[in-house]
C-alpha positions as CSV (number, residue, x, y, z in Angstrom):
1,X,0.0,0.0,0.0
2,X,2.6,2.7,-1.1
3,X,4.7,4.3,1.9
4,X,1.9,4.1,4.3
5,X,2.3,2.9,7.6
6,X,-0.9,1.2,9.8
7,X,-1.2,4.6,11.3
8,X,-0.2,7.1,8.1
9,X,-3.5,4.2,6.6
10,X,-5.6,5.3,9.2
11,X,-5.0,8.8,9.4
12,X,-5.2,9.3,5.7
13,X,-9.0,8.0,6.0
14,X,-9.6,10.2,8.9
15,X,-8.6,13.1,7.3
16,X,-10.0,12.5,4.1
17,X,-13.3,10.9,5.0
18,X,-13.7,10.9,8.3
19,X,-14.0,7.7,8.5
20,X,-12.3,4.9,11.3
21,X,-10.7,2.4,9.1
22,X,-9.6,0.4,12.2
23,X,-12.7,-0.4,12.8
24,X,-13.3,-4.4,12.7
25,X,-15.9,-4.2,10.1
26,X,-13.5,-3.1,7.2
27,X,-11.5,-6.5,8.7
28,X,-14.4,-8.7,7.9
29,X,-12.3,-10.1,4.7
30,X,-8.5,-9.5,6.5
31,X,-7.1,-7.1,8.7
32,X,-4.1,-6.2,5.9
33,X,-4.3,-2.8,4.6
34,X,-5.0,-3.7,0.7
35,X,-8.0,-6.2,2.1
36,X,-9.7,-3.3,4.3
37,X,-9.3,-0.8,1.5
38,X,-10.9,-3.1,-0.6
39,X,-13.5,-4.3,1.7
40,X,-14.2,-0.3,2.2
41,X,-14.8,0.4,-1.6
42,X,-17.0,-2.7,-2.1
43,X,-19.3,-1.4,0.3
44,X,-19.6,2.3,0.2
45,X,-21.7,4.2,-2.0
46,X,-20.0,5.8,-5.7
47,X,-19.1,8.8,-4.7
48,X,-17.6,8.1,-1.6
49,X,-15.2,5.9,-3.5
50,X,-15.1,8.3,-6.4
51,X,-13.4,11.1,-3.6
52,X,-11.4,8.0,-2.0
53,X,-9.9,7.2,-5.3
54,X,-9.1,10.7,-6.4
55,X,-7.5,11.0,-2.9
56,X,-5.3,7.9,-3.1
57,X,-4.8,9.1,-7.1
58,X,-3.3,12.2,-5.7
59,X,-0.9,10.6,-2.8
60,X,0.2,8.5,-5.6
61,X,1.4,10.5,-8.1
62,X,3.4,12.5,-4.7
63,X,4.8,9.1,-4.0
64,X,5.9,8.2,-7.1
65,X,7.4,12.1,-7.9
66,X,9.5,11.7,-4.2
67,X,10.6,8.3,-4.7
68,X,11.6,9.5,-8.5
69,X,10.6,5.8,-9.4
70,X,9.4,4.7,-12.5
71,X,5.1,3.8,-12.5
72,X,5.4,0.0,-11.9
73,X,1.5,-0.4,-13.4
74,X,1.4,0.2,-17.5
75,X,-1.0,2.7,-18.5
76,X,-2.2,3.6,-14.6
77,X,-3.3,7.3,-15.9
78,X,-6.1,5.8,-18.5
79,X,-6.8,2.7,-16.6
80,X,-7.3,5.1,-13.4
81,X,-9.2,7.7,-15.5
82,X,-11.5,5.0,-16.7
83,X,-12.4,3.7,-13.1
84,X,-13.1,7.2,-12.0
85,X,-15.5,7.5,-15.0
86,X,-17.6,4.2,-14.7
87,X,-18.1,5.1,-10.9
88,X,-19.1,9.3,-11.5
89,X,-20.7,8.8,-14.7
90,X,-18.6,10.1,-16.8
91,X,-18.2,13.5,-15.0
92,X,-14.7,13.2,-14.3
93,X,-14.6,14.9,-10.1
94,X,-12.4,17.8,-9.3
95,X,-10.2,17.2,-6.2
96,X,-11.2,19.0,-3.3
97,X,-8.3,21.7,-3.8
98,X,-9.5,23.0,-7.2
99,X,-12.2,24.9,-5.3
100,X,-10.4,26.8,-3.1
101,X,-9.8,30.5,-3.3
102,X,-7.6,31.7,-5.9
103,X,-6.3,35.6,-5.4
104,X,-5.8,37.6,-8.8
105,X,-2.1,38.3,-9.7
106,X,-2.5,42.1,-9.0
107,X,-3.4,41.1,-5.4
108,X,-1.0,38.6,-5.3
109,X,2.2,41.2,-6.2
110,X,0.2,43.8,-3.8
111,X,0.6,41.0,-0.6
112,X,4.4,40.3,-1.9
113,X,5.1,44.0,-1.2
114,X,3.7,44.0,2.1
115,X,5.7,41.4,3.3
116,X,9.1,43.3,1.7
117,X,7.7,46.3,3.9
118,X,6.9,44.1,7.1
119,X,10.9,43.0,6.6
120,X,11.9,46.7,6.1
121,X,10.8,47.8,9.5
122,X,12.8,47.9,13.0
123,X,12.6,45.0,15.1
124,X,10.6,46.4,17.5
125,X,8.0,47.5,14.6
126,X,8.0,44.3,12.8
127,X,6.3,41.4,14.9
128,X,3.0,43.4,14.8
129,X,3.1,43.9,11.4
130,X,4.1,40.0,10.9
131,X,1.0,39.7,12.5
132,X,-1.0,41.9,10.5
133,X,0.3,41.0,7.4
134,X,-0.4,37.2,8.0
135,X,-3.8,38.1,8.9
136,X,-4.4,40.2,5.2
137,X,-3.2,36.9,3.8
138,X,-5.0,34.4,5.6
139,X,-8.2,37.1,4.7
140,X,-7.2,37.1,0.9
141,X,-7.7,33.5,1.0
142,X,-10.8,33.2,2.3
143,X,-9.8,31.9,5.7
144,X,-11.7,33.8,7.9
145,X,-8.5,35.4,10.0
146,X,-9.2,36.6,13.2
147,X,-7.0,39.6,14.4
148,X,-4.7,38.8,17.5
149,X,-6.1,38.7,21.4
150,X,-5.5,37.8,25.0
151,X,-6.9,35.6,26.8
152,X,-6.2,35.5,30.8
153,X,-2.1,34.7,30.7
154,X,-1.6,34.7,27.0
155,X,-1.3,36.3,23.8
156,X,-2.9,34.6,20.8
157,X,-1.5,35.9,17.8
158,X,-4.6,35.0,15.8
159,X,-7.1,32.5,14.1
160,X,-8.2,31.2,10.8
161,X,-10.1,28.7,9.5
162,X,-9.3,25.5,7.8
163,X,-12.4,23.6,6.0
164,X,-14.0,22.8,9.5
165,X,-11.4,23.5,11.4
166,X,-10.0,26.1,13.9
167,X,-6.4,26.9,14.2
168,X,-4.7,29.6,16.3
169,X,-1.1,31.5,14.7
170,X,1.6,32.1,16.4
171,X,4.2,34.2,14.5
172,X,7.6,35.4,14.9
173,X,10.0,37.5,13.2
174,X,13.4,36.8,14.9
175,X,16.6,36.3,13.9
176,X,17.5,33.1,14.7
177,X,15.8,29.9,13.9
178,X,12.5,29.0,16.2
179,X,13.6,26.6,18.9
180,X,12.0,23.8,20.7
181,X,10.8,25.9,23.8
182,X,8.4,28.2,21.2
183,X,7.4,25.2,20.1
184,X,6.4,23.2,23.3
185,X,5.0,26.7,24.4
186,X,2.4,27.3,21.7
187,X,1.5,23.7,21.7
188,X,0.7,24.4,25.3
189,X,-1.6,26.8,24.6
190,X,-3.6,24.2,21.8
191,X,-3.2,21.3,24.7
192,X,-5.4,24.1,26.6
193,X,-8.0,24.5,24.0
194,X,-10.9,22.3,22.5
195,X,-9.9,19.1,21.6
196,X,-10.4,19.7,18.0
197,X,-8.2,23.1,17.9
198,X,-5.1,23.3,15.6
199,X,-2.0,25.5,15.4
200,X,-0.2,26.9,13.0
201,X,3.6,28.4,13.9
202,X,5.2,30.9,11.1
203,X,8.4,31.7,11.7
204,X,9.9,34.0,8.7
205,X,13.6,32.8,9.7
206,X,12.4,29.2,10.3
207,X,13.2,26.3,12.6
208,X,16.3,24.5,13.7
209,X,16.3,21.3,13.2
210,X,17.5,20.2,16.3
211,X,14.3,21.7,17.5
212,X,12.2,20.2,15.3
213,X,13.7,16.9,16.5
214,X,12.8,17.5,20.4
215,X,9.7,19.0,19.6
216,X,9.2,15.6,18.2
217,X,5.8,14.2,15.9
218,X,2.7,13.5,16.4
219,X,1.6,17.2,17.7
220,X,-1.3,19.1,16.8
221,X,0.3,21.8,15.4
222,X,1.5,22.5,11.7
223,X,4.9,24.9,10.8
224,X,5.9,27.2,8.1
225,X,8.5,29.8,7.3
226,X,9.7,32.7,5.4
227,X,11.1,30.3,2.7
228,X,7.3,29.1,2.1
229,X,5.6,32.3,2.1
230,X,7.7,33.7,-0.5
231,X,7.1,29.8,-2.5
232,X,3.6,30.1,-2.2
233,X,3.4,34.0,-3.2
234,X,6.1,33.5,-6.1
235,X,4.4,30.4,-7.4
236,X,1.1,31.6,-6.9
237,X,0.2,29.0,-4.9
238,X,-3.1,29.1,-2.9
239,X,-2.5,29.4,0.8
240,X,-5.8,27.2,1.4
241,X,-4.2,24.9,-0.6
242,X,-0.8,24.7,0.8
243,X,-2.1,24.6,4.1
244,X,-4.1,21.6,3.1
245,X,-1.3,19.6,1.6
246,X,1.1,20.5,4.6
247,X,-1.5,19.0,7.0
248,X,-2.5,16.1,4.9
249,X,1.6,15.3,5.3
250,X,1.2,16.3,9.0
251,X,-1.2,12.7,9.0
252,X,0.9,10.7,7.1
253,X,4.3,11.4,8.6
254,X,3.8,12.8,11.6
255,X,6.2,15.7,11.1
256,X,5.1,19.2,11.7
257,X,6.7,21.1,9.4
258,X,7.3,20.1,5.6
259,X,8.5,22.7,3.0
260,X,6.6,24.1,0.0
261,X,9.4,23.0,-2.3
262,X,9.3,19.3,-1.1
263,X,5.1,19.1,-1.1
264,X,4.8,20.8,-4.2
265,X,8.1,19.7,-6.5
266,X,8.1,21.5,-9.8
């Protein structure tokens, strides 16, 4: 079953369809990964496995682009493509991404100069406009940003929303690479939260990777950093979408922070 692990199989379904594929009933045929899958699209309705499909189509095609391998199965695309259209009808579906917000390039080139401004400030000047700026950009995107507050003993630097889900921001603009106490601290605050809150950490000059390695996986919270932004802005990638992609990893790997250039490969 490609690079997925019992868990990365598991979360991939919970993210993608909420569904528990651990539960026994998927087993009734065999408890192996290809036997539940299978056992899951015999039973479910078409467009359920129609969106499962295009889902698994899509972490395929990543796979097979990071592994740099050559497709083991002749003529996959068509013989995919002709599943797909036998189950939808012959409407061929759009993955989930394709509708997200898309900024024009004139508002696009506008956002790229606020962030060259946000960098030309003095420190003391530029973490609140760090903030502000990432708020405009979560806004342009259709993510619903909500402008920092406190709460009784902390500052949140924000919120947005994800599909159905709520994350809070923390942002910094330091010098040095974001550490593992930043990170244990605002995923201290999430630990605080509802159980279903997220958190997104940008840090314009990143994270080191010893850090990242104490910080360890499995956490609820996602990471990006200046590198990305300026990916995502130069490549006119939408944020919805890279936010997406970086948390669909998040479930597979169980590593918080993955960069644009490695999840989107040109």
């Amino acid at each position: 079953m490609l690079d997925f692990s019992d868990t990365s199989f598991a979360d991939f379904f919970a993210s993608e369809l909420k569904v528990n594929i651990d539960d026994p009933k998927y087993a009734a045929n065999g408890g192996s990964k290809g036997k539940r899958l299978r056992y899951f699209l015999q039973n479910c309705d078409d467009a359920t496995a129609v969106r499962l499909l295009a889902a698994l189509w899509e972490h395929r095609s990543e796979y097979l682009a990071r592994s740099g391998g050559k497709d083991p199965v002749i003529d996959a695309q068509s013989r995919y493509q002709g599943l797909i259209d036998r189950l939808s009808g012959g409407a061929t579906p759009k993955p989930a991404t394709q509708s997200a917000p898309v900024v024009d390039r004139q508002r696009i080139a506008a956002i790229k100069a606020e962030l060259l401004q946000v960098s030309a400030l003095s420190a003391q000047a530029r973490g609140f406009a760090f903030e502000a700026f990432l708020k405009g950009l979560f806004d342009a995107f259709g993510l619903a940003a909500q402008e920092p507050f406190r709460l009784r003993g902390e500052q949140i630097d924000g919120s947005f929303q994800l599909g159905s889900e709520t994350y809070l921001l923390e942002a910094k603009w330091h010098a040095q690479p974001i550490g593992v106490a930043d990170l244990h601290t605002f995923h201290g605050k999430i630990e605080q939260k509802a159980a279903w809150t997220r958190g997104l950490f940008v840090s314009n000059s990143g994270f080191s990777e010893d850090g990242l390695v104490a910080f360890g996986r499995g956490k609820r919270v996602i990471c990006m950093d200046g590198l990305d932004l300026y990916e995502l802005l130069d490549r006119e990638i939408p944020l919805s979408q890279v936010l997406e992609r970086k948390v669909r990893r998040a479930a597979e790997t169980g590593m918080p922070f993955l960069r644009v250039r490695d999840l989107f490969p040109s």
